[in-house]
C-alpha positions as CSV (number, residue, x, y, z in Angstrom):
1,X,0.0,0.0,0.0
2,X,1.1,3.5,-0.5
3,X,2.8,5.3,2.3
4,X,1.4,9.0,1.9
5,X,3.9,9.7,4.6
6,X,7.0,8.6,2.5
7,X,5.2,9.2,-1.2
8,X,5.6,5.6,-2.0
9,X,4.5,4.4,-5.1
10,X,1.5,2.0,-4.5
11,X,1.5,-1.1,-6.7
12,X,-2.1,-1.3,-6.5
13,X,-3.2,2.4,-7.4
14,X,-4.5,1.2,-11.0
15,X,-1.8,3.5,-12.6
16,X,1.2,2.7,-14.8
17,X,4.3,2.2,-13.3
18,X,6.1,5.9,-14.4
19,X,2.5,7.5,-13.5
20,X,2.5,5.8,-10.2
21,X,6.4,6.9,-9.7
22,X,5.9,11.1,-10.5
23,X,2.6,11.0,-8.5
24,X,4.8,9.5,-5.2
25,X,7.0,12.1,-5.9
26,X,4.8,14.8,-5.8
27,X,2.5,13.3,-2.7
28,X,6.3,13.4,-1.3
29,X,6.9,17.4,-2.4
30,X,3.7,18.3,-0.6
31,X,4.2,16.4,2.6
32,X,8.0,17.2,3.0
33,X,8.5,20.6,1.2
34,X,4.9,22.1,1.4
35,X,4.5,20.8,4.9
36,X,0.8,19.5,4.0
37,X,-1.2,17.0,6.5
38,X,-1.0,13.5,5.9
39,X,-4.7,14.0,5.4
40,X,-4.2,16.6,2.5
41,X,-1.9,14.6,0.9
42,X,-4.0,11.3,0.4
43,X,-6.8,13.7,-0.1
44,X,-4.5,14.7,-3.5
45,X,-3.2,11.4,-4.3
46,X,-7.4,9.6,-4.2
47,X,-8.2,12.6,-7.0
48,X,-4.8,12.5,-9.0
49,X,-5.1,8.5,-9.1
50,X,-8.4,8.8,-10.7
51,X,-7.6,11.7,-13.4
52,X,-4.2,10.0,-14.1
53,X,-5.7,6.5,-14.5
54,X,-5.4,5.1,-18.2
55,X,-2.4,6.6,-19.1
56,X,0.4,5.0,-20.5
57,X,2.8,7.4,-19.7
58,X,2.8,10.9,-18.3
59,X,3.9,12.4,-21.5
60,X,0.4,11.1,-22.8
61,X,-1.2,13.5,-20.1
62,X,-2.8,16.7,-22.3
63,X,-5.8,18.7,-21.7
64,X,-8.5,16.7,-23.1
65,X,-7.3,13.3,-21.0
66,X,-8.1,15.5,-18.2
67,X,-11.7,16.7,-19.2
68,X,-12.2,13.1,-20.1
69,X,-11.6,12.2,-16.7
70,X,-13.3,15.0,-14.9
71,X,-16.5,14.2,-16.7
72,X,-16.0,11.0,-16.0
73,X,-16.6,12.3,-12.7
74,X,-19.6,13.9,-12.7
75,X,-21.1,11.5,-14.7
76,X,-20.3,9.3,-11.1
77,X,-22.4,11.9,-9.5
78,X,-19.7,14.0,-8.2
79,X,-21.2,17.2,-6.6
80,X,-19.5,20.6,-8.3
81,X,-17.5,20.8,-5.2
82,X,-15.8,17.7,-6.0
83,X,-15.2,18.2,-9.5
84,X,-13.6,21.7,-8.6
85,X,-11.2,20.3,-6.2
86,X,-10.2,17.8,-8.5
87,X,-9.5,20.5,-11.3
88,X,-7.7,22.2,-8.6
89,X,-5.3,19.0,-7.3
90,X,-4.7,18.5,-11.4
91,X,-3.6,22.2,-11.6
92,X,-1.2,21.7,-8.8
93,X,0.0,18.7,-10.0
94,X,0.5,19.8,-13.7
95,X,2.6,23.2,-12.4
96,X,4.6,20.8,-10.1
97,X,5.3,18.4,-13.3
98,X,6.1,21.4,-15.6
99,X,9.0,23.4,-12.9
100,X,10.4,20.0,-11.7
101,X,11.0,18.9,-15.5
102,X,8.7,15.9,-15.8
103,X,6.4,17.8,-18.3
104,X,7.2,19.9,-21.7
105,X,4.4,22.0,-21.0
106,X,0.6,22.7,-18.2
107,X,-1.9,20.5,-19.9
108,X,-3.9,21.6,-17.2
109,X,-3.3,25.4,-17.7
110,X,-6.8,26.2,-19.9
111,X,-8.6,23.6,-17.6
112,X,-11.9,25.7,-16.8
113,X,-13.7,24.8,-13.1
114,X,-17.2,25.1,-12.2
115,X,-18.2,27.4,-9.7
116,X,-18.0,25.5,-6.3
117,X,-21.1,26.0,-4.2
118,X,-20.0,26.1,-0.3
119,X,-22.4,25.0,2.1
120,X,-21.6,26.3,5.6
121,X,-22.8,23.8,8.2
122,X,-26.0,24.5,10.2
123,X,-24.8,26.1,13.8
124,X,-26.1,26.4,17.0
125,X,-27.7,29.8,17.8
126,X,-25.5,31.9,20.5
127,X,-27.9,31.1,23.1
128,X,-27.8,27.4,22.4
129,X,-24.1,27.1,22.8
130,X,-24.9,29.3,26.1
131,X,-27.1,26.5,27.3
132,X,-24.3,23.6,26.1
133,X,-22.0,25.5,28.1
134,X,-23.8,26.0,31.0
135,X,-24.6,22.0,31.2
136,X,-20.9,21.2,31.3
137,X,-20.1,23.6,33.5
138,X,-23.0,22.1,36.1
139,X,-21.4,18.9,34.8
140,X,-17.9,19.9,36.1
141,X,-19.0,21.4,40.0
142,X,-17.2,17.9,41.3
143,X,-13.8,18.8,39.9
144,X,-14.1,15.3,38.3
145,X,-11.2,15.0,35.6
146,X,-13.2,13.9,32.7
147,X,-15.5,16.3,33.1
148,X,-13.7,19.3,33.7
149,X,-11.5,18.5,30.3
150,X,-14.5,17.8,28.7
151,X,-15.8,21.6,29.5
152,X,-11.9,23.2,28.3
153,X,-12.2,21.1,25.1
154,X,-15.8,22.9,24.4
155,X,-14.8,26.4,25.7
156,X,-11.7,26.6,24.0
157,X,-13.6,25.0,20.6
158,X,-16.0,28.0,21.1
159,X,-13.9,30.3,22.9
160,X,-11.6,30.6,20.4
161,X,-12.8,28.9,16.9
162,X,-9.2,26.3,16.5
163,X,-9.3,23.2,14.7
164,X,-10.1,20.3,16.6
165,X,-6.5,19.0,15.6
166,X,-5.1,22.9,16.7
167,X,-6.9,22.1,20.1
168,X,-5.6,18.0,20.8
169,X,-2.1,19.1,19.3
170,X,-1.6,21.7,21.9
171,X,1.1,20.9,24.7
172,X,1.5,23.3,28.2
173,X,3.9,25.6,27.1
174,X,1.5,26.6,24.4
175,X,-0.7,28.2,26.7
176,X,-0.6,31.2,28.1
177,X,-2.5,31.1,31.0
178,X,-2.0,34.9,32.7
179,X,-2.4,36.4,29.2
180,X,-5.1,34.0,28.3
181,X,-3.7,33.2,24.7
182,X,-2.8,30.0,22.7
183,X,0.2,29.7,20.3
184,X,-1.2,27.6,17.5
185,X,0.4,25.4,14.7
186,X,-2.1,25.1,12.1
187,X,-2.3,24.4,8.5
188,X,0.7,24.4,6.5
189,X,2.5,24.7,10.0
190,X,1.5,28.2,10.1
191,X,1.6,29.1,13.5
192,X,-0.9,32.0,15.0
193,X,-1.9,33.2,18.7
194,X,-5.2,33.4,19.5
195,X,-7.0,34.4,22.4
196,X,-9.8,33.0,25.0
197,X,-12.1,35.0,27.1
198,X,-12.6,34.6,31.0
199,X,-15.2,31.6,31.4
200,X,-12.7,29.4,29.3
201,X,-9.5,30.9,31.3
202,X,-11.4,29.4,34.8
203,X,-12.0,26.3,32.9
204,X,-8.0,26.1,32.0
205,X,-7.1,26.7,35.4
206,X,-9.7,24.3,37.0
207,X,-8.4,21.9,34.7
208,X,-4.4,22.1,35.6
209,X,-5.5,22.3,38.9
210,X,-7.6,19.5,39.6
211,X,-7.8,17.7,36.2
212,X,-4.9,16.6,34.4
213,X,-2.8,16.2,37.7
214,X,-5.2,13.0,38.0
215,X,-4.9,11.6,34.5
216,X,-1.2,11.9,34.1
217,X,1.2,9.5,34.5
218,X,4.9,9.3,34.4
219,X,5.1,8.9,30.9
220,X,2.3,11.2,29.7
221,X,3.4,13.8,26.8
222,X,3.9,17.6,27.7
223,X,0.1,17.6,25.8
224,X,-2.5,20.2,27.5
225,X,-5.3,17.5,27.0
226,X,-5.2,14.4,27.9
227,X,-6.9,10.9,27.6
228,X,-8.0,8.3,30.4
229,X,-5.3,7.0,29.9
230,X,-2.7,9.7,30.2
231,X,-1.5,9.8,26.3
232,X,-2.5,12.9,24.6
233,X,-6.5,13.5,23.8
234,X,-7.2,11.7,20.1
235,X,-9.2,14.2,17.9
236,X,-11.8,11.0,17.6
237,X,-12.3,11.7,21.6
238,X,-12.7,15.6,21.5
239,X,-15.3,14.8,18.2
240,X,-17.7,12.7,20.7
241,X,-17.6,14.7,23.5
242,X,-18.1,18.0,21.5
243,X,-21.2,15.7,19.9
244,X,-22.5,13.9,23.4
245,X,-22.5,17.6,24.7
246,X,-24.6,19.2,22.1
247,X,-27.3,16.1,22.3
248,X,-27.4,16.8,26.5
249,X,-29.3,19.9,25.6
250,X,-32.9,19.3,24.7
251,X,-33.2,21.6,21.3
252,X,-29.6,22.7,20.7
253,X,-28.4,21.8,17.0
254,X,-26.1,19.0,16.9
255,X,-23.0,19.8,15.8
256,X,-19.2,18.8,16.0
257,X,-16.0,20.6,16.6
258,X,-16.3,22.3,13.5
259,X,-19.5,23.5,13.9
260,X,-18.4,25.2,16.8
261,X,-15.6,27.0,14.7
262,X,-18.2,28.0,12.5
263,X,-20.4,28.9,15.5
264,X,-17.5,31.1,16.9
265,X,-17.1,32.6,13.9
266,X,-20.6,32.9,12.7
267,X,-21.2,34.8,16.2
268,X,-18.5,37.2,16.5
269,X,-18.9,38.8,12.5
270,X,-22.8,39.1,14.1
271,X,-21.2,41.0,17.0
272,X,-19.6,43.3,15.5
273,X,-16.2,41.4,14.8
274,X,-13.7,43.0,12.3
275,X,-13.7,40.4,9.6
276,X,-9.7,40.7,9.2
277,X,-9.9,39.6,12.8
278,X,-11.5,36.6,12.7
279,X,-9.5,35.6,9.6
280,X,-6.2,35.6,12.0
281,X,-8.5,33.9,14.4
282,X,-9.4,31.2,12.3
283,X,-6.0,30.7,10.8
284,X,-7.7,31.1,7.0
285,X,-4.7,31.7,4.2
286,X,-6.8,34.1,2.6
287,X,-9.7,36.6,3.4
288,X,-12.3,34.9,0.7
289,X,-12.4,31.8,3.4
290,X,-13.8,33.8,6.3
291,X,-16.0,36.3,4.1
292,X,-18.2,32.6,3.3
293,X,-19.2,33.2,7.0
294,X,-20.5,36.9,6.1
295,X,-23.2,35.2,4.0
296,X,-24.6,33.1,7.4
297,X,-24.9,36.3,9.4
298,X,-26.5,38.6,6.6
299,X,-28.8,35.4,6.4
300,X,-29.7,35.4,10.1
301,X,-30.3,39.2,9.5
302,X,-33.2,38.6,6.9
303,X,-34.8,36.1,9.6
304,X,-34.9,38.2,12.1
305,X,-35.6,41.6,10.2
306,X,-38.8,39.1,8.6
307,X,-39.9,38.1,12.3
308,X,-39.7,41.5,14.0
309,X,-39.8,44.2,11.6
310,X,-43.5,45.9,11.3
311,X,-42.9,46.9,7.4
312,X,-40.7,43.1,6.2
């Protein structure tokens, strides 16, 4: 099997052989040099497997092979989405193939893309993530461990709008208790700071205090979270307790870790929130990202100016 964390070729990928070699190569430039997730990089090598499949050679690769295969894909019934990240990875690819020699020329250079439509998951109102809040904090009034790491994992998901990766990555001297910020290493191993408001600082210092003292163990990890266990939190973990929370709370919308980033997000632009802010709070590359969250709030708006306005 291929190894996306060495770029290993994979005899079974369906490809030729020389196909199979350039596209380890380039699964290898992305995780070594471009400092992409392991998750990013299979993500790359499941699309460019399919729109390289069939060729004999990568010298065979031109523009229509490519259109071939990317209706091919919505024929499948591959949503637009799909079909313009696959456009995208072959763009990438092709650019990569061209500089690094293993192509005369960008087959994929006039490759159009449909328009992507981006569907923002559903999130919990401000008031519901209140009332999920206020059960685990009723939750944690016994200073039990699991409960009180449970409640930093959702204020600090809410509080502050990080990955659930960000969060579970995170070791102590990452946080800054006094100052009540977090150093975060995010995609591309871009790092950012970020900050957290008073109810989730009490939470941190609850948990230190009377939490992870009584999970630890000799050979626990320097990791701010941790499991039963004593190892670092898994991301799988933080996923059902963000989900078992939301389902506590008769009417709240049930929603993961990254509805809650888009909650945090979703509320602050509705507060008032300089978009250019929550950009650096989210750790988005570019300011397009966060402005998809500008359409939720103006949305909201029309609700509420439809409910409460005498002349809607």
């Amino acid at each position: 099997m291929a190894s996306t964390r060495t770029g290993a070729a994979d005899p079974d990928d369906g490809l030729a052989p020389e196909v199979s070699a350039v596209l380890a190569a380039f699964t290898g430039h992305l995780l070594h040099e471009r400092g992409r997730s392991p998750h990013t990089v299979r993500g790359y090598r499941s699309d460019l497997t399919d729109l390289l499949r069939d060729l004999p050679g990568l010298g065979a690769l031109d523009l229509e092979h490519l259109r071939r295969r990317l209706a091919a894909t919505h024929a499948a019934g591959a949503g637009r989405a799909t079909v313009a990240r696959r456009t995208a990875a072959a763009r990438t690819f092709c650019a990569w193939a061209v500089r690094t020699g293993r192509l005369t020329h960008d087959p994929a250079a006039r490759l159009g893309s449909p328009g992507a439509v981006t569907v923002l998951p559903e999130v919990p109102a401000a008031d519901e993530a209140a009332a999920v809040l206020d059960a685990a904090i009723s939750g944690a009034t016994e200073d039990h461990p699991e409960a009180l790491r449970d409640l930093l994992v959702l204020e600090l998901l809410y509080g502050t709008g990080i990955r659930v990766a960000e969060l579970c990555g995170l070791d102590l001297d990452r946080v800054d208790e006094p100052g009540r910020t977090l150093r975060v290493r995010g995609k591309g191993d871009r790092e950012r700071t970020v900050v957290f408001g008073v109810p989730a600082g009490r939470a941190v210092r609850r948990w230190l205090e009377h939490g992870r003292p009584a999970l630890a163990t000799p050979a626990s990890p320097a990791a701010l979270l941790l499991g039963v266990r004593g190892g670092r939190l898994d991301p799988r973990v933080a996923r059902t307790v963000v989900h078992r929370a939301m389902q506590a709370v008769p009417g709240a919308t049930d929603v993961g870790p990254h509805g809650l980033r888009h909650a945090a997000a979703t509320h602050l632009l509705e507060g008032g929130a300089d978009l250019r802010y929550v950009q650096e709070l989210l750790g988005h590359a570019t300011l397009s990202t966060t402005q998809l969250y500008t359409h939720v709030t103006v949305d909201r708006l029309k609700v509420v100016h439809d409910q409460a306005h005498p002349r809607a």
